[in-house]
MILO-742016 format. One line per field, with one value per residue (C-alpha): x, y, z; residue in one letter; residue number from 1. Coordinates in steps of 0.2 Angstrom, whole numbers, plus 5000, padded with zeros to 4 digits. Example, Ala and Ser with C-alpha at 12.3 -4.5 7.8 and 13.67 -1.06 7.14 Angstrom:
! residues 2
xx: c(5062_5068)
yy: c(4978_4995)
zz: c(5039_5036)
rest: c(A_S)
nr: c(1_2)
! end
This chain:
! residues 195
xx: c(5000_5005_5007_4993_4982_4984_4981_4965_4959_4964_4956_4939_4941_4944_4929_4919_4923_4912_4917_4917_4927_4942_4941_4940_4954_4963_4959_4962_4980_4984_4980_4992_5007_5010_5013_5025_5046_5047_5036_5044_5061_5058_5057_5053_5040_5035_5015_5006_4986_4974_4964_4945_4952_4965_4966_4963_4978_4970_4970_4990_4992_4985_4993_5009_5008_5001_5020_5027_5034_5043_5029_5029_5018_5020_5018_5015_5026_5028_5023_5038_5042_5035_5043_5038_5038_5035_5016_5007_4989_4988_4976_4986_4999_4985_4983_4973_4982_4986_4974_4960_4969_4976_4994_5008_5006_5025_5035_5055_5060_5047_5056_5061_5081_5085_5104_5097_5094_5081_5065_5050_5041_5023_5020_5004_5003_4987_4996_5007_5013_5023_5039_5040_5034_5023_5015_5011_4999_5012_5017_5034_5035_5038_5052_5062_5059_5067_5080_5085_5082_5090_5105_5108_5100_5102_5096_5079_5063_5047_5031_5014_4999_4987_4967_4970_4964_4977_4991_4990_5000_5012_5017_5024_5040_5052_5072_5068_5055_5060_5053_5045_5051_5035_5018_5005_4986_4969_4975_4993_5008_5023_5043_5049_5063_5077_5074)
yy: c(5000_5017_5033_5040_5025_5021_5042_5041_5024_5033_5051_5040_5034_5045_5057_5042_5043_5051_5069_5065_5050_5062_5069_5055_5043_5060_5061_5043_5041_5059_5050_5035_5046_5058_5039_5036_5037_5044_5058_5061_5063_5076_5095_5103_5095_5100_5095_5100_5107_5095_5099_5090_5075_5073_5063_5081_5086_5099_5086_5082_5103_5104_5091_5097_5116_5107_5097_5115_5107_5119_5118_5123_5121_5125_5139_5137_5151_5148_5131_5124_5132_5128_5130_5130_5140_5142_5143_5147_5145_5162_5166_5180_5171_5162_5166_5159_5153_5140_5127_5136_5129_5138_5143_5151_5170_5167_5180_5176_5177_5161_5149_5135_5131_5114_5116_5123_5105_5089_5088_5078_5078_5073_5069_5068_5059_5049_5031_5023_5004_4994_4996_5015_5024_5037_5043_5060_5073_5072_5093_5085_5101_5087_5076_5096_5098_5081_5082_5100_5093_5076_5086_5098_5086_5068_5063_5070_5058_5059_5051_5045_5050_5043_5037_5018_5015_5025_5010_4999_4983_4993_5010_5013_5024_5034_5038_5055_5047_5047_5035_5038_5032_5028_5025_5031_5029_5028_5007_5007_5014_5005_5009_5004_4993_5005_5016)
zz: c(5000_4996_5007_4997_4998_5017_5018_5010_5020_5037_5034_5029_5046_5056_5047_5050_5070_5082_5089_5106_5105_5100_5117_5127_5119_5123_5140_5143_5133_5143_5158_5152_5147_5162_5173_5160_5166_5148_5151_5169_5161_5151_5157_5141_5132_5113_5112_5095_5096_5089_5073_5072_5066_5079_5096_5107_5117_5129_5143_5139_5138_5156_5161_5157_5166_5180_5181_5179_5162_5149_5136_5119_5104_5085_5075_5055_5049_5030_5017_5023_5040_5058_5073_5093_5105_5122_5128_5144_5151_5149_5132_5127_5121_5107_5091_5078_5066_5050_5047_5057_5074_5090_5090_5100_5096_5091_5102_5096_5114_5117_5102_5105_5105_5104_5108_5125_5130_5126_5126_5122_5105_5107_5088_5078_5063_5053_5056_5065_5066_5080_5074_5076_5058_5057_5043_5044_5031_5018_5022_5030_5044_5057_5047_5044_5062_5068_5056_5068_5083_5083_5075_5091_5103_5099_5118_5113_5110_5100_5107_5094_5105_5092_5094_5096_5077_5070_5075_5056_5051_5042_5037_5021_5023_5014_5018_5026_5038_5056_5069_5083_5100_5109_5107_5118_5115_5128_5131_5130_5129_5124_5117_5102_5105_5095_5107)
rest: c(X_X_X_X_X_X_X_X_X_X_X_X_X_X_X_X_X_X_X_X_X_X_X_X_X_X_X_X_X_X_X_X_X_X_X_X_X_X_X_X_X_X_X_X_X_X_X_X_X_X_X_X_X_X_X_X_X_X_X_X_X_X_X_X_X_X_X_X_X_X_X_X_X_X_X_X_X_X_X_X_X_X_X_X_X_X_X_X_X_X_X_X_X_X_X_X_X_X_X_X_X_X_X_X_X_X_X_X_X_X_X_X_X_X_X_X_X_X_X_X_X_X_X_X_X_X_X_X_X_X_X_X_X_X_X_X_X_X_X_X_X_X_X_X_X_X_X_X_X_X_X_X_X_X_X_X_X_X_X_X_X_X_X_X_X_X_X_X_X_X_X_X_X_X_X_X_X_X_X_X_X_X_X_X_X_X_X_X_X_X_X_X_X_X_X)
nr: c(1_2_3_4_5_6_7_8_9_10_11_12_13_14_15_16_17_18_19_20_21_22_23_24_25_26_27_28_29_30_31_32_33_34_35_36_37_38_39_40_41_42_43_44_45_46_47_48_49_50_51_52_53_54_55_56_57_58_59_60_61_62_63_64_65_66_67_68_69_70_71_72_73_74_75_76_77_78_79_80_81_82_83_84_85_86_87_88_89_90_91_92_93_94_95_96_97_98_99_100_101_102_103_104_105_106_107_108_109_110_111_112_113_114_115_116_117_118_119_120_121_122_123_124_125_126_127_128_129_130_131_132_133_134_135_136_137_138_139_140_141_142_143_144_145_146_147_148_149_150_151_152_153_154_155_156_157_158_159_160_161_162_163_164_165_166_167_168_169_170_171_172_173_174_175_176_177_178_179_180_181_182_183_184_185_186_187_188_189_190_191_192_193_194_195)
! end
């Protein structure tokens, strides 16, 4: 099967799903992820904001600022440019941004450095499969942004936190495609063995 293919198959599905099941595998694999040692490791944490067809991370982003974790989220800057930065409870630091979803406003003193040290990525993605590929929209802003941070900070980790239907038998992949080091969804969470 083709990225394309397995694309198509996994945005029917997930259209198919019902809304409120978005929120509550996300409440559930948030739940999952803050018990994890992986999570607990990390002091800066990278978590993206969920669009409609996503698992939603508001639980995981509360979560985080009640650990008193660094958090950042992405800003969509250009067709081929996103970067994070540094985001807080409070609502003025929201804008609305790319793809009609919530974003850092994007002060430069907020962005995220990786040479200032690891963090976690919590990566979204339409499939992912057991041995760590993630096939994300096909734009690539994640696989740019892995190929930065791994570079400056090999000791970092990226984390699939995915609705449990969204792990498949296989995902097709492509020399650039980075793997993911966990997988965390509402009924497991598990490392891939590389890691």
């Amino acid at each position: 099967m083709t990225k394309k293919e397995l694309r198509a198959i996994m945005k029917q599905k997930l259209n198919a799903l019902p809304k409120k099941q978005f929120a509550e595998e996300g409440a559930l694999a948030a739940k999952r992820l803050v018990d994890t040692l992986l999570w607990k490791n990390y002091k800066r944490v990278l978590i993206y904001l969920s669009m409609p067809d996503e698992i939603d991370t508001s639980k995981l982003l509360d979560l985080a600022f009640a650990a008193g974790k660094s958090v950042y989220s992405p800003k969509v800057e250009t067709a081929t440019t996103m970067r994070f930065f540094r985001v807080t409870r409070d609502e003025s630091s929201w804008v609305n941004g790319a793809f009609d979803i919530r974003e850092p406003a994007g002060r430069e003193d907020d962005v995220f450095k990786p040479e200032e040290g690891s963090a976690l990525v919590i990566s979204p993605g339409l499939a992912f499969d057991r041995s760590g590929n993630r096939m994300g929209r096909g734009k690539g802003f994640y696989d740019r942004f892995y190929e930065k941070l791994f570079a400056a900070s090999p000791e970092s980790a990226c984390c699939a936190f995915c609705l449990a239907c969204q792990i498949v038998d296989e995902v097709p992949i492509e020399q650039f495609d980075r793997k993911v080091n966990a997988i965390c969804t509402k009924d497991e969470f598990f490392t891939i063995d590389s890691f």
